[in-house]
Structures are given as structure tokens and as C-alpha cells.
C-alpha positions in Angstrom: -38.1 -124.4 98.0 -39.0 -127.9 97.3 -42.7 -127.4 97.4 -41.9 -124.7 95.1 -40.5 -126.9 92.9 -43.0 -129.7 93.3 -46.1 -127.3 93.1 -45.1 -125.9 89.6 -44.2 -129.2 88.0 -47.7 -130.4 89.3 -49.2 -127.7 87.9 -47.9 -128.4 84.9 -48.6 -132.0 84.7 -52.4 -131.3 85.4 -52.3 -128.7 82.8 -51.1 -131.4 80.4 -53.8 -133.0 78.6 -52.4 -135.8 77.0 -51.5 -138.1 79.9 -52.5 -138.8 83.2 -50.9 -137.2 86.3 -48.3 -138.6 87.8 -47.1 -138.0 91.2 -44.1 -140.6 90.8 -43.5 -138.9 87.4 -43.5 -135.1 89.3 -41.2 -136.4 92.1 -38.9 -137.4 89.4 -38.8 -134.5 87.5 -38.6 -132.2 90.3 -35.9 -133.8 92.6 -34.4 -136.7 90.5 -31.5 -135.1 89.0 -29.4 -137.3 91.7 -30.7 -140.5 90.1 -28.1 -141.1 87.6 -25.9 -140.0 90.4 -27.0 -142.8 92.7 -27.0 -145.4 89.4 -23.5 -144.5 88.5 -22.1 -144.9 92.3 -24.3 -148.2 92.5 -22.1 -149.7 89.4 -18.9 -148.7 91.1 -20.6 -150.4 94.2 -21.1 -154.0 92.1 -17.9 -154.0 90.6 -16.1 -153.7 93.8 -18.1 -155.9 95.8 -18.2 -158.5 92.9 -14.2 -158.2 92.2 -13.3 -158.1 96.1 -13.3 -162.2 96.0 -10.9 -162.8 93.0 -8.2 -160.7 95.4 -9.7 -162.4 98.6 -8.7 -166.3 96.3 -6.2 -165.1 95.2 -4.3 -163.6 98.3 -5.3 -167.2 100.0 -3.2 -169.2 97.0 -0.6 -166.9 97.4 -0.3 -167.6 101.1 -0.8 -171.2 99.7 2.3 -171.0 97.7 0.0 -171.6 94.5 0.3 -168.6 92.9 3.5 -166.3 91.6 4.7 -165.1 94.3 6.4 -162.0 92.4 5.2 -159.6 89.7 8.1 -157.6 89.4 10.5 -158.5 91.8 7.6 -157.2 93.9 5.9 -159.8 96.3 2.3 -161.2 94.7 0.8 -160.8 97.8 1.3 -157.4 98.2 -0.8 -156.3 95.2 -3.8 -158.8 96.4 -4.2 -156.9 99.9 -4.2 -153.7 98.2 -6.8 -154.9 96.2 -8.7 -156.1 98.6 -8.1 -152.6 100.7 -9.3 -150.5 97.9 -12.4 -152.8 97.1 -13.5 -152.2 100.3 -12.7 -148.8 100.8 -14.7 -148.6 97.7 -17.3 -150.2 99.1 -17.9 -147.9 102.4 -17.4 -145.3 99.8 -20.3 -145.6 97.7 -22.9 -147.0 100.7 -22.5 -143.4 102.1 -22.9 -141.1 98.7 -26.1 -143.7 97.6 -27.2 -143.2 101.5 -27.0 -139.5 101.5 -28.0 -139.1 97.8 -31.3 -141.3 98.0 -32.0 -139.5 101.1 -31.9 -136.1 100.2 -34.6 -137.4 96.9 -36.3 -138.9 99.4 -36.7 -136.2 102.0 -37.9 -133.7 99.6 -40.0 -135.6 98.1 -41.6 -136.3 101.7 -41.5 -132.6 102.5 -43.2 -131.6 98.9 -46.0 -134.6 99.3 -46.8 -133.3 103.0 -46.9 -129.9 102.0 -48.9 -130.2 99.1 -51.4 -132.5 101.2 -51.9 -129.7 104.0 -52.6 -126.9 101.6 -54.9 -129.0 99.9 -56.4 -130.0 103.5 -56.9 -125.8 104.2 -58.5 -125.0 100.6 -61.0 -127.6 101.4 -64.4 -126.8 103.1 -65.4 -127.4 106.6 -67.8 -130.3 105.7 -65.2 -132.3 103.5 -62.6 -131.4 105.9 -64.3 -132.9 108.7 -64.8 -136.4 106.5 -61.8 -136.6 105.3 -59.6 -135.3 108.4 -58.4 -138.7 108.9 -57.4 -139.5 105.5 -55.4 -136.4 105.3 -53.2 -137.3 108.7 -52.8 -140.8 107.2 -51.7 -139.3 103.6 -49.4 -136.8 105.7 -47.8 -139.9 108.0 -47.9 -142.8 106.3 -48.0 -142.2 102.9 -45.1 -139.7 102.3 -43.0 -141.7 105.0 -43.1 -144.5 102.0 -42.7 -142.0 99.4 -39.3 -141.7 101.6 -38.9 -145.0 101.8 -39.3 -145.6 98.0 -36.7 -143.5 97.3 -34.5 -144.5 100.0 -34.6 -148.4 98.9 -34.2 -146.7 95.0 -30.9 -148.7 94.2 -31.7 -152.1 95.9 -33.1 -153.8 92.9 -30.5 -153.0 90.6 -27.9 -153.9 92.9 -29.3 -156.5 94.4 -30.0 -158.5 91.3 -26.4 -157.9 89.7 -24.9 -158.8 92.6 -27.3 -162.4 92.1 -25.9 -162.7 89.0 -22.6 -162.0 88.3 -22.1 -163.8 92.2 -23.4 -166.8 91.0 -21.5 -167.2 87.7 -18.3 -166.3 90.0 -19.0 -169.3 91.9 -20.1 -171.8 89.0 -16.9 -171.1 87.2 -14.9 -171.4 90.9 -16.7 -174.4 92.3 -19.0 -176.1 89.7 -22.9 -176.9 89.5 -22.2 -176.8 93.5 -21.6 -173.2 93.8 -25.2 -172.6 92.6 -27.1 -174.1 95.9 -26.9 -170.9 97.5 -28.8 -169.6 94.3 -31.5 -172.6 95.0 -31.9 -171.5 98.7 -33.0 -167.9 97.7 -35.5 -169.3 94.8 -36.7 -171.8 97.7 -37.5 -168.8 100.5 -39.1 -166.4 97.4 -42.7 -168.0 98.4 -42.1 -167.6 101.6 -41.0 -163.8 101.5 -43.5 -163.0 99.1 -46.2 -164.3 101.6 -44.6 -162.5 104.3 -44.6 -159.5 101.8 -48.4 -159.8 101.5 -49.2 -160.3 104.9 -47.8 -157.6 106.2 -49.5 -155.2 103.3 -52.4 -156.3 104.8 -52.1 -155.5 107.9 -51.0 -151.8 107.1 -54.1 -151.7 105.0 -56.2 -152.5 108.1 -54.0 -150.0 110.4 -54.6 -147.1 108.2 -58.2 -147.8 108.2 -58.4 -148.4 111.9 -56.5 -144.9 111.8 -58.9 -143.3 109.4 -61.5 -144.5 112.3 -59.5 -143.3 115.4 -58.1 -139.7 114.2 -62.2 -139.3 112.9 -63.8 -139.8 116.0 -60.7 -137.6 118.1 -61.8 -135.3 115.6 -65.7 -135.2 116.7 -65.4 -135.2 120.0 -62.7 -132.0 119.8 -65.2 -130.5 117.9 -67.9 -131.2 120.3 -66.2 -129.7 122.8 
């Protein structure tokens, strides 16, 4: 069913003739109705992991004696804990539904790119097919497994990012200028990850070539035999 799905909404993107294709733009439209899904679950996912440490400072100053220790002829405290309960709660919550929501995108989409690769491996002629073998295992393995991983990693910007954000103006308007040096160690270690990054885009580069060579030659000598 999903290369059903996939192979009609390519067709119809080829048959368009005023744009490029666009295989993100076909993965999308054929298995991202979860994505607002998965955006909607990742605000709930901020807000409790951004709000969990007012109850966390909060419960500590009430244990402190600094803060009302009644709202209602109800202990302070008690409200706090449940607070920090249901933040968490949330928490696990929404890490599951964005797991098994970006998975199921991504999984299809793998399935659909695989698919569509093979079929396009079998229409091909002998000649071309025995250039190209290597390209298509490589497109079938490597490839769509990042297609899964795209998809898989779809919500860590966005999440990631806010959390930055609104974490560091928590801590400015709780400690000062010296809740920010956490913020200064991450902008610090961005060259460093970003050469790390690179480094290791290079060397997949030069394993998928060096498979390109390997899965060629198995090819020849199968044949040969």
C-alpha cells in the first residue's frame, strides 16, 4: 500500500510541468499527514519540559520554608509535586507518540523509496543494470535508511532550539548574566561538532563509493561464473 501511494503521487509530480520533482515533496504528500501530529505533541513536549523547573524551584523553597506554605488550607507543597508528576508524565508521554509517529513516516517512506528503486532496477536493461548494480544496492541500503532517519530525527530542530531558548531566558531571569554560560559552552563546541559533522560525511561518501566498487566486482565475478 505505501508504494501505491508513493508510485501515484510520483507519477503525478513527473507529469507536472511546472516544477521540478521532488522526492522530499512526494514523501510528504504521500505519508505526512502525521506531521502536524508530531508538531502539535512536540509543543506539548516544550512546554512541559520548559515548565517542569518552576515546580522543581518552587517545591525546593517550599521545603525551604520561602514560599506559602498553603493555598487553600491545602499544603503548597502538595500542588508543586503534582506538578512536577504530571510534567513528567507528560514528558514520557509525548517521546513515545513523536517516537512511534515519526517512525511509522519514516518506515514508509523507506519501504516506498526501496520499492520504487527495485522496480526501477528490473525495468532497466541488462547492460545498464550491470553498471549500475552497485549504485542501486547502495540507493536500497544506505540511502532510504537516511530517508528513515530524516524522518525519525523530524522534530529535533524544533525542539531542540525552543528548548535553547526559552531555557536560557528561564535561567537569565533566575540567576542573572551567569545563567547564560551554559549557552556560551554550546556556541563554543558548534565548530567543533560541525567539523565532526563534516568529517564523518566524508567518510560515508568514500564508503559508499568503496561499496559502489565492492558490490560491482561481486557482481562480475557471479556473472562470470
Amino acid at each position: 500500500q505505501c508504494s501505491n501511494i508513493f508510485e501515484k503521487n510520483w507519477k503525478k509530480e513527473i507529469d507536472s510541468k511546472d516544477k521540478n520533482a521532488s522526492l522530499l515533496r512526494v514523501l510528504i504528500h504521500s505519508f505526512g499527514s502525521r506531521i502536524p501530529i508530531v508538531f502539535l505533541i512536540s509543543l506539548c513536549f516544550i512546554t512541559c519540559i520548559t515548565a517542569s523547573p518552576f515546580f522543581v524551584y518552587n517545591l525546593v523553597r517550599f521545603f525551604q520554608g520561602e514560599e506559602p506554605q498553603e493555598i487553600q488550607n491545602v499544603p503548597s507543597g502538595y500542588f508543586y509535586a503534582i506538578g512536577v508528576w504530571a510534567c513528567f508524565a507528560c514528558v514520557s508521554f509525548c517521546v513515545t507518540h513523536i517516537y512511534v509517529n515519526t517512525t511509522t513516516i519514516g518506515h514508509s517512506s523507506r519501504i516506498a523509496v526501496i520499492n520504487a528503486v527495485y522496480s526501477k532496477s528490473l525495468r532497466l536493461s541488462a547492460t545498464i543494470g550491470k553498471e549500475g548494480g552497485s549504485g542501486f544496492v547502495n540507493l536500497m541500503t544506505v540511502d532510504a535508511e537516511r530517508v528513515w532517519q530524516g524522518f525519525l530525527k523530524l522534530h529535533l530542530p524544533f525542539c531542540s532550539i525552543s528548548c535553547i531558548v526559552i531555557g536560557c531566558i528561564e535561567l537569565y531571569i533566575t540567576a542573572g548574566f551567569s545563567g547564560l554560560a551554559g549557552l556560551l559552552v554550546i556556541l563554543l563546541f558548534l565548530p567543533l561538532q560541525a567539523f565532526i559533522a563534516s568529517a564523518i560525511s566524508k567518510a560515508r561518501r568514500l564508503m559508499s563509493a568503496e561499496t559502489d566498487k565492492r558490490v560491482q566486482l561481486q557482481t562480475e565475478v557471479l556473472s562470470g561464473i
